[in-house]
C-alpha positions in Angstrom: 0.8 3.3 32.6 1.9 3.0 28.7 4.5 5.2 27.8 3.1 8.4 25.6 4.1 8.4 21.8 5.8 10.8 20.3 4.9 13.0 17.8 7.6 15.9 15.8 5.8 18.8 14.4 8.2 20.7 11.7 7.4 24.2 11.3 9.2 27.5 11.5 6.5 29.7 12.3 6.3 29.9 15.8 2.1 30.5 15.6 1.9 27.4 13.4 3.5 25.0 16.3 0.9 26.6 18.4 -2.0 25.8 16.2 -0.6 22.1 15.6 -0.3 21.8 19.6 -3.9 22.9 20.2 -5.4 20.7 17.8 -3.3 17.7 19.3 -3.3 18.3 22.5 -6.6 16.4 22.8 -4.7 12.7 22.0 -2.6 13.6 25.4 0.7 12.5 23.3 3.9 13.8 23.6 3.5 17.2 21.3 8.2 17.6 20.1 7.9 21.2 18.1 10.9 21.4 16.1 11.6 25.1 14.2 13.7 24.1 11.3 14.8 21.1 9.5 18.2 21.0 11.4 16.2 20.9 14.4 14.2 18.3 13.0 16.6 15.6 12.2 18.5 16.7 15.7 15.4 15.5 17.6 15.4 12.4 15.8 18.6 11.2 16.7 17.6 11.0 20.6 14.0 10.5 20.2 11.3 7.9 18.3 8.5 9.1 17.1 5.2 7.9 16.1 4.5 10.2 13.1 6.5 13.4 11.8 4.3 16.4 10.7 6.5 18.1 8.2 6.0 22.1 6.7 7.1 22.1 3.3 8.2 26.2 2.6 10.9 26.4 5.5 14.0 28.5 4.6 17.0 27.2 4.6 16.5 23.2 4.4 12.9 23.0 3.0 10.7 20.2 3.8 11.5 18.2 0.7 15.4 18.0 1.7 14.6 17.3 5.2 12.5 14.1 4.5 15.2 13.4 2.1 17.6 13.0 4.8 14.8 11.0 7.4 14.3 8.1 4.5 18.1 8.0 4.0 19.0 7.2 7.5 17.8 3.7 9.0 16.6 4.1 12.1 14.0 6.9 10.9 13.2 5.4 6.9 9.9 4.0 8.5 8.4 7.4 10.5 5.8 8.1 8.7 5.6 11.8 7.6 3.1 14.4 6.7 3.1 17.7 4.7 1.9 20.6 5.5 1.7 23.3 3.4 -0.3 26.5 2.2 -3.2 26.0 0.0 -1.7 28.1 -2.8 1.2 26.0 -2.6 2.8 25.1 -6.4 1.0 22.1 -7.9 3.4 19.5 -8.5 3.6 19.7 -4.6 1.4 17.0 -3.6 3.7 15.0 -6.3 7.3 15.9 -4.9 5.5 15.2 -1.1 4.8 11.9 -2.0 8.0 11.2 -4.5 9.8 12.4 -0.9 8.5 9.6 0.7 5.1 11.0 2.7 2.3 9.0 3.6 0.1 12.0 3.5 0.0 15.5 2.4 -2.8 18.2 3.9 -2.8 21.6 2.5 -3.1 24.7 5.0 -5.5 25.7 6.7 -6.5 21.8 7.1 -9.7 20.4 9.4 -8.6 20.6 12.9 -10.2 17.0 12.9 -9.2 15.2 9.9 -5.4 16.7 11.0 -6.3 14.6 14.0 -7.9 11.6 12.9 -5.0 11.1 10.8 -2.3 11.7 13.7 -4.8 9.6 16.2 -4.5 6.2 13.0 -0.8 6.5 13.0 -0.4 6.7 17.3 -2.6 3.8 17.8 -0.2 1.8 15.0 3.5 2.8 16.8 1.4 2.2 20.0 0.5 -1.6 18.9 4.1 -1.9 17.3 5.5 -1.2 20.5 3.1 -2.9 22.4 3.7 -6.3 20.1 7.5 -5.8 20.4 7.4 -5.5 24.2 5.0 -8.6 24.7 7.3 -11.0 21.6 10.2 -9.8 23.9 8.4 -10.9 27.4 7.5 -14.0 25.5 11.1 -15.4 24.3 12.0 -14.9 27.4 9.5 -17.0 29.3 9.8 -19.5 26.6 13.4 -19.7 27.0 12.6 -20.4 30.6 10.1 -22.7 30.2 12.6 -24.7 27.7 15.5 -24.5 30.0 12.8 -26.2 33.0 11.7 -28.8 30.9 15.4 -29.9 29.4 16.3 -30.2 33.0 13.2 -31.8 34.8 11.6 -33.7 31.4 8.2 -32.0 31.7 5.5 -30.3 29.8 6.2 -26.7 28.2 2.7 -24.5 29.2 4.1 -21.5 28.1 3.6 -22.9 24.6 -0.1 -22.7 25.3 0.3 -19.5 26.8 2.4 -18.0 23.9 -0.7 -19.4 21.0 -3.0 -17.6 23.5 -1.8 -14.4 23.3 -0.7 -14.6 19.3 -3.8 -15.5 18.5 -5.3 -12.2 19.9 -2.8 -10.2 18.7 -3.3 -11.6 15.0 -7.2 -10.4 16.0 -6.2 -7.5 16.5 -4.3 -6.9 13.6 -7.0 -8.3 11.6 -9.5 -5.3 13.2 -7.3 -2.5 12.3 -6.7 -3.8 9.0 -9.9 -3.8 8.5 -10.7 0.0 9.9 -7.6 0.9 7.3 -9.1 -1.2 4.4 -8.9 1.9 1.5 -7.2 4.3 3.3 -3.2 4.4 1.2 -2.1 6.5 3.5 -1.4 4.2 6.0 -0.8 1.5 4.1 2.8 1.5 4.9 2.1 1.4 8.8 -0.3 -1.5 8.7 2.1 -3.8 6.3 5.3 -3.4 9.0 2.4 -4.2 11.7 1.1 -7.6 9.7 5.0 -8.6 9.2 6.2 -8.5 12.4 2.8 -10.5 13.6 3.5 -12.9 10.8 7.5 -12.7 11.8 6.2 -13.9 15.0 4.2 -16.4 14.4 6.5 -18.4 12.0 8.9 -18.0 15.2 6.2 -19.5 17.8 5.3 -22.6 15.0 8.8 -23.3 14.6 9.2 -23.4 18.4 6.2 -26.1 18.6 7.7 -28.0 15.8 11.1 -28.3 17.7 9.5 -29.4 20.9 
């Protein structure tokens, strides 16, 4: 069974976690609530997470200064992150959200199910991420195998075939969900580290058929 994603929902009103959990609770993920921006950045030292949903009026560190420090720090740059904040919220919001390094910013009180369309497009990317990472890993290995049987016994290497196999439906895939995000900016960002790794891999696998 495939391990559930994560997802950190920011808020430090208590009834807002609640109202974020029941409109998620429907994508049976991992639902993290986090009550400040201290707690925030605590839960994403131990955890990875699929998408961050961030309120911007917190007091003490607000949501601008907490994305601040998720961009800064390596490991967490790439979460993709979106505001929430109230309707009436200044205007040059939606500017500073995106300047902070948000793929998306939804003003309060949203649509229970755009909120979760959105959350559902970035799941189903860490899900493929991790899923490609898992099976480039399971790969190398069995190709490293394979290479280490054939320099002792002279033989054919099938797991070559095996490995353009399975590329060559992951690239499919890839090509699919590019397609369903063609004019969607929002995840943009998501989709580009997706196609580089696929490419990443496949200049690995043809360099790998070159050499034997």
């Amino acid at each position: 069974m495939p391990e559930k994603a994560k997802i950190l929902l920011v808020d430090d009103r208590a009834e807002n976690i609640v109202a974020l959990e029941a409109i998620l609770s429907s994508l049976n993920q991992t639902l993290v609530p986090a009550r400040s921006g201290d707690a925030a950045l605590k839960a994403l030292l131990s955890d990875e997470f699929a998408v961050i949903l961030l309120d911007v009026l917190m007091p003490g560190m607000d949501g601008f200064e907490t994305a601040a420090h998720i961009k800064r720090r390596p490991r967490t740059r790439d979460v993709p992150i979106i505001f929430l904040t109230a309707r009436n919220a200044e205007p040059d919001y939606a500017f500073r959200s995106y300047s902070a390094g948000a793929v998306d910013y939804i003003a309060k009180p949203f649509d229970p199910w755009v909120l979760r369309a959105k959350v559902s497009v970035f799941v189903d990317l860490y899900t493929k991420n991790r899923q490609l990472a898992d099976q480039a890993a399971m790969l190398r290995a069995q190709l490293g195998e394979s290479l280490a049987a054939e320099a002792a016994t002279g033989g054919a290497n099938p797991v070559l075939a095996e490995l353009s196999a399975r590329l060559a439906a992951v690239e499919d895939m890839v090509t699919v969900l590019s397609g369903q995000a063609a004019g969607d900016p929002a995840i943009a960002g998501s989709m580009h580290q997706l196609e580089h790794r696929v490419s990443r891999l496949r200049d690995v696998f043809d360099a790998l058929r070159v050499d034997t």
